[in-house]
C-alpha positions in Angstrom: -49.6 128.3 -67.7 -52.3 128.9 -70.5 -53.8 125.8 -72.1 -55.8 126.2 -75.0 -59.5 124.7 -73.8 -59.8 122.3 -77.0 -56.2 121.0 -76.6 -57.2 117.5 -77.6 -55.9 115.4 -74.6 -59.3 116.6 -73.2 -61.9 114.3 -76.0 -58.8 111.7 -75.7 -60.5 108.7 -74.1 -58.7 107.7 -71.2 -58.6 104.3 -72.0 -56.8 104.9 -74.9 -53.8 106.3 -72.7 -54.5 104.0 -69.8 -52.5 100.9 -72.2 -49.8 103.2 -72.1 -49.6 103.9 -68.3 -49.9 100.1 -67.4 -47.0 99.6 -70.2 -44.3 102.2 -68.2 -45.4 100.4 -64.6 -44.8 96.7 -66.2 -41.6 97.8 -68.1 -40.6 99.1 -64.5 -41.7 96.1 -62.6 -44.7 97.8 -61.6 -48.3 96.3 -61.7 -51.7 97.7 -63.5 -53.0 97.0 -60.1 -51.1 99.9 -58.9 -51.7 101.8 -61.5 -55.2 101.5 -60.9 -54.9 102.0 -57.2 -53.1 105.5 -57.6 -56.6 106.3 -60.6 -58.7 105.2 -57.4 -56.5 107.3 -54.7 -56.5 110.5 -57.4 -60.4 110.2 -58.5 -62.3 108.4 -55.5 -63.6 105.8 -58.4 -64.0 102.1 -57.0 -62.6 99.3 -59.2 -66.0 98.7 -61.0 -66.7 102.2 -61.7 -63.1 102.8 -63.2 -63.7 99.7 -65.2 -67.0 101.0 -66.4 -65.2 104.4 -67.1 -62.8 102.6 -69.4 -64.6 100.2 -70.9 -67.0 103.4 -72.0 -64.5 104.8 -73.6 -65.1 108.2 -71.6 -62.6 110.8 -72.2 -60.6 112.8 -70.0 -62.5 115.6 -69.3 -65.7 113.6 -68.0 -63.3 111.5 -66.3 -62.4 114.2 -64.3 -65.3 116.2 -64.4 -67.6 113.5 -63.1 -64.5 112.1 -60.3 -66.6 110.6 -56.9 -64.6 111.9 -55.1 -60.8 113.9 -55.9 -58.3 113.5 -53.4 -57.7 116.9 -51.3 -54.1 115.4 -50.8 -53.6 115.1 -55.0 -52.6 119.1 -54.3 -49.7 117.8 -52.3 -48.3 116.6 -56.1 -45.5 118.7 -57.1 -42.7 118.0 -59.7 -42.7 118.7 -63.2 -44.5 116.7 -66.2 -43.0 117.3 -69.9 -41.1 120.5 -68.9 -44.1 121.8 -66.7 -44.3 122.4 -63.2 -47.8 120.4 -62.0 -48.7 123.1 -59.7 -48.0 125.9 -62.1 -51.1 124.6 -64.3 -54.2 126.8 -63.9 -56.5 124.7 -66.8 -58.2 122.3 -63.9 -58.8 119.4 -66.3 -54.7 119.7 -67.4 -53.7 119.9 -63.9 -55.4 116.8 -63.2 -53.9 114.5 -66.3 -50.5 116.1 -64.9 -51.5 115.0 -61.8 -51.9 111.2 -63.0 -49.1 111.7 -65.1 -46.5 112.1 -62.5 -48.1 109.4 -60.1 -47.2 106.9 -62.5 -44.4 108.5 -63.1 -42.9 107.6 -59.8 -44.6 104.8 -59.8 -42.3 103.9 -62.7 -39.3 105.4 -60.9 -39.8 103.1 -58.4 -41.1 105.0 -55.7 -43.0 103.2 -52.5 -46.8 103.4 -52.9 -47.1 105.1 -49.5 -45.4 107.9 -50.7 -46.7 108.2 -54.2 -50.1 108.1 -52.5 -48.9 111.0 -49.8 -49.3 108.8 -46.7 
């Protein structure tokens, strides 16, 4: 799927959107602690430096771009995202917000940690 490079979810702080994703897991009976634990699973960041991350404001592509450490297991995330198949994204920084989007997604659907985390 072609993205266009300056589609502006990329300078879109990820803070901004964060609200949003703790929003759909409380509505659902989910927690922002999970929440953050899938971020932590998907990026390698530790609690601190994703709290330092959004508290700067930093947007998504140097979220992503700058990631300690990605999950090799985030390729096992298939599924579609706003009418898109996640693994039929070639843009890497798109394929990664899809990526987070359909964590919380099942997060939000109520699916157990273990396997939102692909334990």
């Amino acid at each position: 799927m072609e993205i266009d490079p300056n589609h502006r979810i990329f300078s879109t702080s990820v803070a901004s959107v964060y609200v949003h994703y703790i929003a759909k897991a409380e509505r659902k009976g989910r927690s922002k602690a999970e929440v953050d634990e899938i971020i932590r699973w998907l990026t390698g960041h530790s609690q601190k430096s994703l709290d330092r991350e959004l508290t700067a404001k930093t947007n998504f592509r140097d979220f992503f771009a700058n990631a300690p450490a990605p999950n090799p297991s985030r390729a096992l995330i298939t599924g579609v995202v706003c009418g898109v198949k996640v693994q039929d994204i070639t843009e890497p920084t798109m394929r990664e917000i899809r990526y987070l989007d359909k964590l919380v997604d099942e997060l939000a659907k109520g699916k157990a940690m273990e396997k939102i985390l692909r334990q």
